[in-house]
PyMOL Python script that loads the backbone (N, CA, C, O; Angstrom):
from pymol import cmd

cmd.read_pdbstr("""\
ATOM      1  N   UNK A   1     126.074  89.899   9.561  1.00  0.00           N
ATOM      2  CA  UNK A   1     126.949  89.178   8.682  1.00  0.00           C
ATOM      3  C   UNK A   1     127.092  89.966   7.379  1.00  0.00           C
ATOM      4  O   UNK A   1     126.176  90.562   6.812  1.00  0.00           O
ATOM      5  N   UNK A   2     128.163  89.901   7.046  1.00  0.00           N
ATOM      6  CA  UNK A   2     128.413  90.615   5.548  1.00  0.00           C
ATOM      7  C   UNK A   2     128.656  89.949   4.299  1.00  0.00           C
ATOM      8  O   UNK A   2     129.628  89.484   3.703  1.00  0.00           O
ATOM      9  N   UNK A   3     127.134  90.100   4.080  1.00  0.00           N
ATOM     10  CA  UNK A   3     127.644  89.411   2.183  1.00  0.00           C
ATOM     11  C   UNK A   3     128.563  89.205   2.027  1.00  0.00           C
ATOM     12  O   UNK A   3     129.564  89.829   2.381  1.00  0.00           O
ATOM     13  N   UNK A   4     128.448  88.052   1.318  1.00  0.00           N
ATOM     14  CA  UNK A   4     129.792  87.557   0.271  1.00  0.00           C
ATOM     15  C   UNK A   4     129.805  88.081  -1.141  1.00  0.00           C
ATOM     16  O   UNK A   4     130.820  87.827  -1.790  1.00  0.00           O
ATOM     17  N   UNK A   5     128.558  88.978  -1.901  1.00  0.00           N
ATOM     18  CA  UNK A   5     128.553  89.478  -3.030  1.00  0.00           C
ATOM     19  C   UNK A   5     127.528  90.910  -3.132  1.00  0.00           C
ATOM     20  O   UNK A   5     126.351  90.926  -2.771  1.00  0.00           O
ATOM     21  N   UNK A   6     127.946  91.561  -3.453  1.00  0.00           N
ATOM     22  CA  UNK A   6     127.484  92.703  -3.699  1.00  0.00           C
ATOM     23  C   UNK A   6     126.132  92.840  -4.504  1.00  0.00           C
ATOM     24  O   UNK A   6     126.334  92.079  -5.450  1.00  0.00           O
ATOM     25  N   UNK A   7     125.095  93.276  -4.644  1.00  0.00           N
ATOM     26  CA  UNK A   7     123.995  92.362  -5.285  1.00  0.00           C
ATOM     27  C   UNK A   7     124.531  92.846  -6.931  1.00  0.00           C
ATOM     28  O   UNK A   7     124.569  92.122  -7.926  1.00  0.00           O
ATOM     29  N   UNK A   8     124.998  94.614  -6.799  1.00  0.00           N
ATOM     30  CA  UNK A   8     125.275  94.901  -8.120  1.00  0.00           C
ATOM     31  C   UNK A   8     126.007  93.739  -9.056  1.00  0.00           C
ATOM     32  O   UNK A   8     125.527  93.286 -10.095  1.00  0.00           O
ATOM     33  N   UNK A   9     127.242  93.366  -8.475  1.00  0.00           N
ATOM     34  CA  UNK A   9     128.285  92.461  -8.873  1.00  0.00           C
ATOM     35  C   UNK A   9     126.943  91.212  -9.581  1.00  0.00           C
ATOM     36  O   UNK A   9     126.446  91.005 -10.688  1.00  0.00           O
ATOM     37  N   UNK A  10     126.825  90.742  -8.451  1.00  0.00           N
ATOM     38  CA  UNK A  10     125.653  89.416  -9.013  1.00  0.00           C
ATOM     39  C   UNK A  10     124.659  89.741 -10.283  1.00  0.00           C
ATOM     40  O   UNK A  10     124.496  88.769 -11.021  1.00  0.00           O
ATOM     41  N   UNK A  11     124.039  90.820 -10.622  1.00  0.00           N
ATOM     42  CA  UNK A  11     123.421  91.280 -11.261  1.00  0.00           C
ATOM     43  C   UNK A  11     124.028  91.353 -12.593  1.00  0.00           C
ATOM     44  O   UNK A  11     123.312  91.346 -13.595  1.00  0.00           O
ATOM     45  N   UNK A  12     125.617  91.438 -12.681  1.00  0.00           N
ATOM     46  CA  UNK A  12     126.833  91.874 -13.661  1.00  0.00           C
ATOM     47  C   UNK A  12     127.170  90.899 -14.413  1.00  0.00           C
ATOM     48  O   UNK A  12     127.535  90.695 -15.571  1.00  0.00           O
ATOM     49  N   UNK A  13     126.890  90.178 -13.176  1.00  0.00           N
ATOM     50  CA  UNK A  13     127.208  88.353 -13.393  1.00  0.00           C
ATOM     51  C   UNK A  13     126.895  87.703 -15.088  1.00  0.00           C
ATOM     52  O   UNK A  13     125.805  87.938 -15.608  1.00  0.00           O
ATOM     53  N   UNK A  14     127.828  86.991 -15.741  1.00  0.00           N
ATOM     54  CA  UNK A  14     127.030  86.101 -16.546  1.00  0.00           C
ATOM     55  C   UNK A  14     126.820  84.607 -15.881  1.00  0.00           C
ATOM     56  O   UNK A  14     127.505  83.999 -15.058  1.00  0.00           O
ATOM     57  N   UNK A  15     125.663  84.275 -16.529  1.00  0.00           N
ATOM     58  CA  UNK A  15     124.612  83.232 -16.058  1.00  0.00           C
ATOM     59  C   UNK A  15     126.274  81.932 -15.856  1.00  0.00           C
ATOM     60  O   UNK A  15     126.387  81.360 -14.772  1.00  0.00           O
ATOM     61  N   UNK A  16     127.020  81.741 -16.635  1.00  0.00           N
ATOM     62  CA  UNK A  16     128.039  80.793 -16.076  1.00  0.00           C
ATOM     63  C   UNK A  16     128.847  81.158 -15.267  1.00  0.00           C
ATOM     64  O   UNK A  16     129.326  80.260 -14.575  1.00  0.00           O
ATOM     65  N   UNK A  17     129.223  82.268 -15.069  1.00  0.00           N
ATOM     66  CA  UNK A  17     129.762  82.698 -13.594  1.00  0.00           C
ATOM     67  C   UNK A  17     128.714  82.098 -12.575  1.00  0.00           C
ATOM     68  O   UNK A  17     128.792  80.996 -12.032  1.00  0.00           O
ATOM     69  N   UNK A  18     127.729  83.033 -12.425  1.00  0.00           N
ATOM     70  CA  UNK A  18     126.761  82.221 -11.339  1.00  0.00           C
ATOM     71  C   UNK A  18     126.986  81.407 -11.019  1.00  0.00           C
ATOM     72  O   UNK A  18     127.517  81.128  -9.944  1.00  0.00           O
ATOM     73  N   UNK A  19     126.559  80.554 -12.090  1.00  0.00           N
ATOM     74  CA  UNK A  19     126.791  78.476 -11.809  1.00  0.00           C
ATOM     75  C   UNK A  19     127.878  78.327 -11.154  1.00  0.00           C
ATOM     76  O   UNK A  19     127.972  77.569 -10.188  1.00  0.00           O
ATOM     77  N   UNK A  20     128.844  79.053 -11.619  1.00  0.00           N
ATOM     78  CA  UNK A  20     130.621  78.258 -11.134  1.00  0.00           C
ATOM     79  C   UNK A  20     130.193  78.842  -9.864  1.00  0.00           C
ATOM     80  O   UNK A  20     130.005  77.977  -9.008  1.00  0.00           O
ATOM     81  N   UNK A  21     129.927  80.330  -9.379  1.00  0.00           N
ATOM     82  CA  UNK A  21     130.132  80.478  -7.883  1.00  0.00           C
ATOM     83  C   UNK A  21     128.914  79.827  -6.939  1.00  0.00           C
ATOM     84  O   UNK A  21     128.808  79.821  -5.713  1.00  0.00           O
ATOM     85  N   UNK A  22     127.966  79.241  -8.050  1.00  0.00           N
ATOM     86  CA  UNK A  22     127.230  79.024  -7.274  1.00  0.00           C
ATOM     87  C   UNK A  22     127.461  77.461  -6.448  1.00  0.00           C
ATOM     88  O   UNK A  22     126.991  76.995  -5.410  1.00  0.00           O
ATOM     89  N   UNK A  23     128.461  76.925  -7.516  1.00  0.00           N
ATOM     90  CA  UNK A  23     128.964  75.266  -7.231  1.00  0.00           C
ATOM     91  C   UNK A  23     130.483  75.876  -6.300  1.00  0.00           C
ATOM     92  O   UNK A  23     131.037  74.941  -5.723  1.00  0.00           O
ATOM     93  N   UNK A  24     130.914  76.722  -6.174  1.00  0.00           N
ATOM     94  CA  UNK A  24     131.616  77.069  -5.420  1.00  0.00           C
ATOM     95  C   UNK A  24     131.327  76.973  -4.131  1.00  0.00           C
ATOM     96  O   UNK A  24     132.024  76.270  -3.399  1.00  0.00           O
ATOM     97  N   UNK A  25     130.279  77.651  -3.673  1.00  0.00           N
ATOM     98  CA  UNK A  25     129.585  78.265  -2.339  1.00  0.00           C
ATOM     99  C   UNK A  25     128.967  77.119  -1.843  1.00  0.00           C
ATOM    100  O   UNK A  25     128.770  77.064  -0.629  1.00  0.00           O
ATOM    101  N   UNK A  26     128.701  76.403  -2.395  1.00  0.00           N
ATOM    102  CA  UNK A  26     127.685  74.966  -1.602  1.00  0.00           C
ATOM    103  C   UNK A  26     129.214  74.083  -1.522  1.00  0.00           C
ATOM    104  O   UNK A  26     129.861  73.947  -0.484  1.00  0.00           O
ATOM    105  N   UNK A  27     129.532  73.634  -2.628  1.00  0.00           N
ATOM    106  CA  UNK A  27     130.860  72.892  -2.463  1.00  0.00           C
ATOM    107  C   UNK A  27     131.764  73.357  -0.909  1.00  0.00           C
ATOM    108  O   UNK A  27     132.023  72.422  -0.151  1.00  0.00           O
ATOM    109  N   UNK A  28     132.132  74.533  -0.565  1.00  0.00           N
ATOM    110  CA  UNK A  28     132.702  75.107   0.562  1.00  0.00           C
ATOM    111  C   UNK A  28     131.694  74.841   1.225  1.00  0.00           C
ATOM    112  O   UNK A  28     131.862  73.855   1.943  1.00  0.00           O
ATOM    113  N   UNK A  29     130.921  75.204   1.277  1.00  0.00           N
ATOM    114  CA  UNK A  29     129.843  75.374   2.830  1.00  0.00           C
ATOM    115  C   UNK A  29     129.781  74.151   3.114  1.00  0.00           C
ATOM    116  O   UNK A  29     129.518  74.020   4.309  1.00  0.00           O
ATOM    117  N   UNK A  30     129.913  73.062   2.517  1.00  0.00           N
ATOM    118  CA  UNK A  30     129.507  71.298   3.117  1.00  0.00           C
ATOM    119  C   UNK A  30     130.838  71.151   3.398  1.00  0.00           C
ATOM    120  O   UNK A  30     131.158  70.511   4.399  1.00  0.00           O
ATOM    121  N   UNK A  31     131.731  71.671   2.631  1.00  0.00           N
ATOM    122  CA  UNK A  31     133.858  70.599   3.130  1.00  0.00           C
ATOM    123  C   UNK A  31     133.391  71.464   4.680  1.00  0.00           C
ATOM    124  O   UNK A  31     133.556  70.707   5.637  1.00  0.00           O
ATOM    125  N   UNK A  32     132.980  72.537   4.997  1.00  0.00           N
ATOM    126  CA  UNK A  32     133.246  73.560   6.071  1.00  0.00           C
ATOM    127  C   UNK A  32     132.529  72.709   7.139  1.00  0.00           C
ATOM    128  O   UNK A  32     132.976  72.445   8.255  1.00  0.00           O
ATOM    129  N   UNK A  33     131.282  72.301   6.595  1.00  0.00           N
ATOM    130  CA  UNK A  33     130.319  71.326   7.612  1.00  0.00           C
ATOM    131  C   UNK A  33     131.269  69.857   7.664  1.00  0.00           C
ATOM    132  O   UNK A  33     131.468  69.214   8.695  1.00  0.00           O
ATOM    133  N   UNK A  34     131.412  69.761   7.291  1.00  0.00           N
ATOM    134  CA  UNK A  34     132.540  68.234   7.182  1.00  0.00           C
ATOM    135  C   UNK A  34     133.174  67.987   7.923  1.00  0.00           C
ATOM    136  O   UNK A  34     133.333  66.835   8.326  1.00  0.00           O
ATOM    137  N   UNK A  35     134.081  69.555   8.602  1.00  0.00           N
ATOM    138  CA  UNK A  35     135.322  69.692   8.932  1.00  0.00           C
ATOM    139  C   UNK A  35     134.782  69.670  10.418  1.00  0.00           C
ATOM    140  O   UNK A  35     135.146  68.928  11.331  1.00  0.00           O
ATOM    141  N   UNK A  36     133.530  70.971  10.440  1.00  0.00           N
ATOM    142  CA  UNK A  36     133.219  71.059  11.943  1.00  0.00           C
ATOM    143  C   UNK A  36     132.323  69.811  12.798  1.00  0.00           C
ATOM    144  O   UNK A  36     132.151  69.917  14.013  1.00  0.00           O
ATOM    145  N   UNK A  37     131.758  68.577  11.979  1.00  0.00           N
ATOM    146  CA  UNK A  37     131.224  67.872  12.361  1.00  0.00           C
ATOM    147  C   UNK A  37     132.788  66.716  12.897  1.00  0.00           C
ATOM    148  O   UNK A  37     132.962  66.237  14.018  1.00  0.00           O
ATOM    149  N   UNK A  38     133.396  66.608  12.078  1.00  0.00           N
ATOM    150  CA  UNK A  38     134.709  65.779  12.294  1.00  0.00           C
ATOM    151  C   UNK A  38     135.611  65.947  13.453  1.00  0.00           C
ATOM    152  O   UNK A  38     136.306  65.052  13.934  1.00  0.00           O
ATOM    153  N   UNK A  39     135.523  67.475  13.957  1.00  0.00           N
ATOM    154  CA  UNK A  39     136.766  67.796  14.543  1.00  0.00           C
ATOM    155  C   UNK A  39     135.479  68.633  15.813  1.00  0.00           C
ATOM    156  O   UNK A  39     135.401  69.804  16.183  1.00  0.00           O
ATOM    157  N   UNK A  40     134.644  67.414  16.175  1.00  0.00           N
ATOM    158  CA  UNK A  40     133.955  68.070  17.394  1.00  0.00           C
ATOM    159  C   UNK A  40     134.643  68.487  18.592  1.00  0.00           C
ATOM    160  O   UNK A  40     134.059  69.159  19.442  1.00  0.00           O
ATOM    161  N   UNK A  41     136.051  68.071  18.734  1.00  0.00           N
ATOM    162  CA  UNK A  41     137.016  68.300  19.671  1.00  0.00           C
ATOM    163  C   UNK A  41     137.081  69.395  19.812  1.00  0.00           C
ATOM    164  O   UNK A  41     137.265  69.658  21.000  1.00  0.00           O
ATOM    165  N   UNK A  42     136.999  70.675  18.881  1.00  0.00           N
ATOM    166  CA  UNK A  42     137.436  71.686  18.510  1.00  0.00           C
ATOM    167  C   UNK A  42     137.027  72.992  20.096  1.00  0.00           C
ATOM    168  O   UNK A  42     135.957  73.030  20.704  1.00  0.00           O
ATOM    169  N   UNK A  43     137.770  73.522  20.259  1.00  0.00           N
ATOM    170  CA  UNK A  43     137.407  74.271  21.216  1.00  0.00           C
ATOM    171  C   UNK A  43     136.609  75.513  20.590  1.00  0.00           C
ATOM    172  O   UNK A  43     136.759  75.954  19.451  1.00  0.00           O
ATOM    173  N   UNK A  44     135.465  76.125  21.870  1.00  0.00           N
ATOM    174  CA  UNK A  44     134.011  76.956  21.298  1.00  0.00           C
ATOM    175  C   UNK A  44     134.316  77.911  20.341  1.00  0.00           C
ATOM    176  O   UNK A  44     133.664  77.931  19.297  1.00  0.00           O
ATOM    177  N   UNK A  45     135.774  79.206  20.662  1.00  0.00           N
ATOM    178  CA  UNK A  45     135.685  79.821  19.540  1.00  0.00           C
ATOM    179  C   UNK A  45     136.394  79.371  18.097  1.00  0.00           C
ATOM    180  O   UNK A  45     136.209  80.092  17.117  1.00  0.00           O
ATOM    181  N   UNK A  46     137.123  78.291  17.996  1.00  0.00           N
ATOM    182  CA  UNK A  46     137.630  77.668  16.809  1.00  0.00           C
ATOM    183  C   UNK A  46     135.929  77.121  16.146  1.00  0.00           C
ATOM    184  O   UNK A  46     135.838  77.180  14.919  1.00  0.00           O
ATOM    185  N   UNK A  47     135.111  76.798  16.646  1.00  0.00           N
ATOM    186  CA  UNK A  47     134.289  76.022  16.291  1.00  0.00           C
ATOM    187  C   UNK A  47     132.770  77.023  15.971  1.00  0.00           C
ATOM    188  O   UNK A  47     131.774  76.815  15.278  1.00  0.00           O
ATOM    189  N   UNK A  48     133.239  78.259  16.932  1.00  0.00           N
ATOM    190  CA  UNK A  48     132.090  79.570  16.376  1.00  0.00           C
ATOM    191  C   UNK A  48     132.516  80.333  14.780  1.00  0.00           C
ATOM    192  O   UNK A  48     131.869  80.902  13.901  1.00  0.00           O
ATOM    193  N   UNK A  49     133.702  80.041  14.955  1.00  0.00           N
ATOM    194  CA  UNK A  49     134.579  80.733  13.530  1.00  0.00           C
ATOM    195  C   UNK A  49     133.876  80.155  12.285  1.00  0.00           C
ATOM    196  O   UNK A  49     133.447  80.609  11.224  1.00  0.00           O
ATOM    197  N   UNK A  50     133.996  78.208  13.256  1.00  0.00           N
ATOM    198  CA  UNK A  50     133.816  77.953  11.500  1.00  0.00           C
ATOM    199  C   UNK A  50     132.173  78.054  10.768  1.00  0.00           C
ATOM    200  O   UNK A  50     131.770  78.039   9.605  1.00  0.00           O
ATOM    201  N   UNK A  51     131.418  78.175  12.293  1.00  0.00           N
ATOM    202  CA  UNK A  51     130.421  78.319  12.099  1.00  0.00           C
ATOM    203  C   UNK A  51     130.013  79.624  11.072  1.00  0.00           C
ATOM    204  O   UNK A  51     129.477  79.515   9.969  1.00  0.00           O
ATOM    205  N   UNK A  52     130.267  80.410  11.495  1.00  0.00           N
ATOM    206  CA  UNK A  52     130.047  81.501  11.220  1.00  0.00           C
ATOM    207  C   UNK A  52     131.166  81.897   9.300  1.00  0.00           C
ATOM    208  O   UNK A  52     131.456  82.860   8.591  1.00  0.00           O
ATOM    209  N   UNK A  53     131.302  80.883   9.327  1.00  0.00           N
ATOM    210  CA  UNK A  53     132.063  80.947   8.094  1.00  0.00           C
ATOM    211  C   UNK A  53     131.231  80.292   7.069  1.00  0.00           C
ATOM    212  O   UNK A  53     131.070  80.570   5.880  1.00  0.00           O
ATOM    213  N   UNK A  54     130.743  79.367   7.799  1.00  0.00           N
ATOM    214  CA  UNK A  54     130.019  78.036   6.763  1.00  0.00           C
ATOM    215  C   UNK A  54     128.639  79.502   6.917  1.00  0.00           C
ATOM    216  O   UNK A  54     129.000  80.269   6.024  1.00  0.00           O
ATOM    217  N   UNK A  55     127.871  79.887   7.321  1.00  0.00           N
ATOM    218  CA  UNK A  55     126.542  81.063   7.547  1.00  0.00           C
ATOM    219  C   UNK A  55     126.982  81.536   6.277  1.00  0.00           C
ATOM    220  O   UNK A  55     126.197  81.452   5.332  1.00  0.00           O
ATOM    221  N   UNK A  56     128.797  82.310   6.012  1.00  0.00           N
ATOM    222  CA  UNK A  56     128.541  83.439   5.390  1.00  0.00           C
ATOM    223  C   UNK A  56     128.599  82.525   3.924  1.00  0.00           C
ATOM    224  O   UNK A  56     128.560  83.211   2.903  1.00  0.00           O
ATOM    225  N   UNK A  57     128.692  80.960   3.736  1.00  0.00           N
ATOM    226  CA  UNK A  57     128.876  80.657   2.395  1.00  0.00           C
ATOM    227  C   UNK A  57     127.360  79.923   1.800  1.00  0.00           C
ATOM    228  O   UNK A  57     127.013  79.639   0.653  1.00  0.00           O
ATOM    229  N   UNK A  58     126.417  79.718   3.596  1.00  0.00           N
ATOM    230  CA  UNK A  58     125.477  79.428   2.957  1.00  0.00           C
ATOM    231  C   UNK A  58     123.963  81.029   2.494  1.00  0.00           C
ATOM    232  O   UNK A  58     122.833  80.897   2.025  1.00  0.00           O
ATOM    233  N   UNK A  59     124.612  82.125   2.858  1.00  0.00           N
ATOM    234  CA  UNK A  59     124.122  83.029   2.934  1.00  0.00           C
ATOM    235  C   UNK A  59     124.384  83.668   1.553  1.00  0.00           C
ATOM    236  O   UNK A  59     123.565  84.357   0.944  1.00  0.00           O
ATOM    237  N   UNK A  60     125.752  83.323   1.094  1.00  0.00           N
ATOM    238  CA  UNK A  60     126.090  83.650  -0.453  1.00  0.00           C
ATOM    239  C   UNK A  60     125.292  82.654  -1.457  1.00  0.00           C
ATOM    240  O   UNK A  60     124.725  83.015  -2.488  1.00  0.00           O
ATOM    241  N   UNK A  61     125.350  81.510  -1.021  1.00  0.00           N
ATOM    242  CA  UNK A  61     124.111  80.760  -1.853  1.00  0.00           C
ATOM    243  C   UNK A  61     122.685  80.949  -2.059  1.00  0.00           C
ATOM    244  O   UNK A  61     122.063  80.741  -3.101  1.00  0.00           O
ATOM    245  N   UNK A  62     122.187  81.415  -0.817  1.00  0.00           N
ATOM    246  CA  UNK A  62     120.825  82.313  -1.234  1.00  0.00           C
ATOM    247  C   UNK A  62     120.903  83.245  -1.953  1.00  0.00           C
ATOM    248  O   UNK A  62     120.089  83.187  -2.875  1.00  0.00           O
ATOM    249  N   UNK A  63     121.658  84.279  -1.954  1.00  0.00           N
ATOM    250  CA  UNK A  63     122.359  85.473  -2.886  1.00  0.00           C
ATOM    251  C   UNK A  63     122.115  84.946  -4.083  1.00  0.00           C
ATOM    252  O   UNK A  63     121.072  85.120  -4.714  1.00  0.00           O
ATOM    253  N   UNK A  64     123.196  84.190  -4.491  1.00  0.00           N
ATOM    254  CA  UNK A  64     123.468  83.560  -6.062  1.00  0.00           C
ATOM    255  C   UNK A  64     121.955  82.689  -6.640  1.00  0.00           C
ATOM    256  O   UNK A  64     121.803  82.413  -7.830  1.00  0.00           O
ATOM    257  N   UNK A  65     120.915  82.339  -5.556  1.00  0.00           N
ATOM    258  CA  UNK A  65     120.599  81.187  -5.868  1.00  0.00           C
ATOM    259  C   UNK A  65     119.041  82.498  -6.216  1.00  0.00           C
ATOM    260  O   UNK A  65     118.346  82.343  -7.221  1.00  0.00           O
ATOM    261  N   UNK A  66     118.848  83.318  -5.506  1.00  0.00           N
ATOM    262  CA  UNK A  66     117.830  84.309  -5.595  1.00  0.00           C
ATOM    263  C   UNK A  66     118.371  85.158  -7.089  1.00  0.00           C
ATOM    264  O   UNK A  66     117.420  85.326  -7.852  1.00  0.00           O
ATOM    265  N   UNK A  67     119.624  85.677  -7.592  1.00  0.00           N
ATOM    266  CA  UNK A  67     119.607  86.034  -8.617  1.00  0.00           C
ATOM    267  C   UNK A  67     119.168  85.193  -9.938  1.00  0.00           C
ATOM    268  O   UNK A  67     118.465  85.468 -10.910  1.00  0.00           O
ATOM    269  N   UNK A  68     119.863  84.102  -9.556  1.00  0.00           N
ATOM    270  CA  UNK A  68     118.852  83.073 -10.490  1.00  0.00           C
ATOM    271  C   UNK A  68     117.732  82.815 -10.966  1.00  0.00           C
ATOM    272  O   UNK A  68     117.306  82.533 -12.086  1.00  0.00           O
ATOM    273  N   UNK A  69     117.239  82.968  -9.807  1.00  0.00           N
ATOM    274  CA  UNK A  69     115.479  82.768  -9.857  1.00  0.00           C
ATOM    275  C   UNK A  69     114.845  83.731 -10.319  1.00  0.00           C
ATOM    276  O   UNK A  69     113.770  83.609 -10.906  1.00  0.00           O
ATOM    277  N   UNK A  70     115.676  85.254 -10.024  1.00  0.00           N
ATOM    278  CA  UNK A  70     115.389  86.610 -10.802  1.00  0.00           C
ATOM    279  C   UNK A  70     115.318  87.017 -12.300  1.00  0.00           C
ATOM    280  O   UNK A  70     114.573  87.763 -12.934  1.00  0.00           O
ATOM    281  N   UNK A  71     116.796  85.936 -12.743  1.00  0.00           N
ATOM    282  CA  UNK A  71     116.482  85.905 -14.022  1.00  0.00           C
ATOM    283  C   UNK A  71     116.202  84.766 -14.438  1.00  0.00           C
ATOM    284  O   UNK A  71     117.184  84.517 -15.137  1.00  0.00           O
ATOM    285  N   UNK A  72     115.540  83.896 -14.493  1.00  0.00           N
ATOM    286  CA  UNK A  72     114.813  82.601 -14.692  1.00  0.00           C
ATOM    287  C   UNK A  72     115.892  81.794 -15.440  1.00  0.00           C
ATOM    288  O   UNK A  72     115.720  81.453 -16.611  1.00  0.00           O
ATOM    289  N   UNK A  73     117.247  81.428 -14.595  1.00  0.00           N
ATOM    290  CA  UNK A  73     118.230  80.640 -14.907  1.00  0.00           C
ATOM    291  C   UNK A  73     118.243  79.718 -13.578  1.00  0.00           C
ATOM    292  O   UNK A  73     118.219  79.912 -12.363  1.00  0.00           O
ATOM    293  N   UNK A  74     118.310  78.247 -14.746  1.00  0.00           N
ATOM    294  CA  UNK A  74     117.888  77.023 -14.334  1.00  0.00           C
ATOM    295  C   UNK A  74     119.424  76.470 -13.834  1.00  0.00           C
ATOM    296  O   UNK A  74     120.157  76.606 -14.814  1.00  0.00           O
ATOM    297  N   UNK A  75     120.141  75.941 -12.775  1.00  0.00           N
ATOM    298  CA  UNK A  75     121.042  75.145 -12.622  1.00  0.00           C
ATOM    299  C   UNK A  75     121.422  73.901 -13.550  1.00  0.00           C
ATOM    300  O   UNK A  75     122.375  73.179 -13.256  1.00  0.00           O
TER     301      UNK A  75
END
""", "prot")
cmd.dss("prot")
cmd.show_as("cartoon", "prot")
cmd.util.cbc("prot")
cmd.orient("prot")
């Protein structure tokens, strides 16, 4: 899977960027879980897509959520 942020970029980051992408990336990753729990109809690869979509936004939240913790910024 390929990052959603570059670590340099994150590192570049100011501490309110973070926050916003970090309320970005959870905000998406749950509408994404929302969508695929709702629309169980969905045939396997419509439903691997979204999987694999919601991975790469909860995978950017560890990202954002580990730079945080790097520089001891509190949500």
């Amino acid at each position: 899977m390929k990052p959603m942020f570059h670590p340099d970029d994150l590192a570049s980051m100011d501490p309110l960027v973070l926050m916003k992408n970090l309320d970005h990336v959870r905000m998406t990753s749950r509408r994404l879980s929302y969508v695929l729990q709702q629309q169980v109809h969905l045939y396997t690869p419509e439903a691997n897509r979204l999987r694999e979509e919601i991975d790469t936004y909860v995978e950017a939240e560890r990202q954002i959520e580990g730079e945080m913790s790097r520089r001891a910024i509190r949500a």
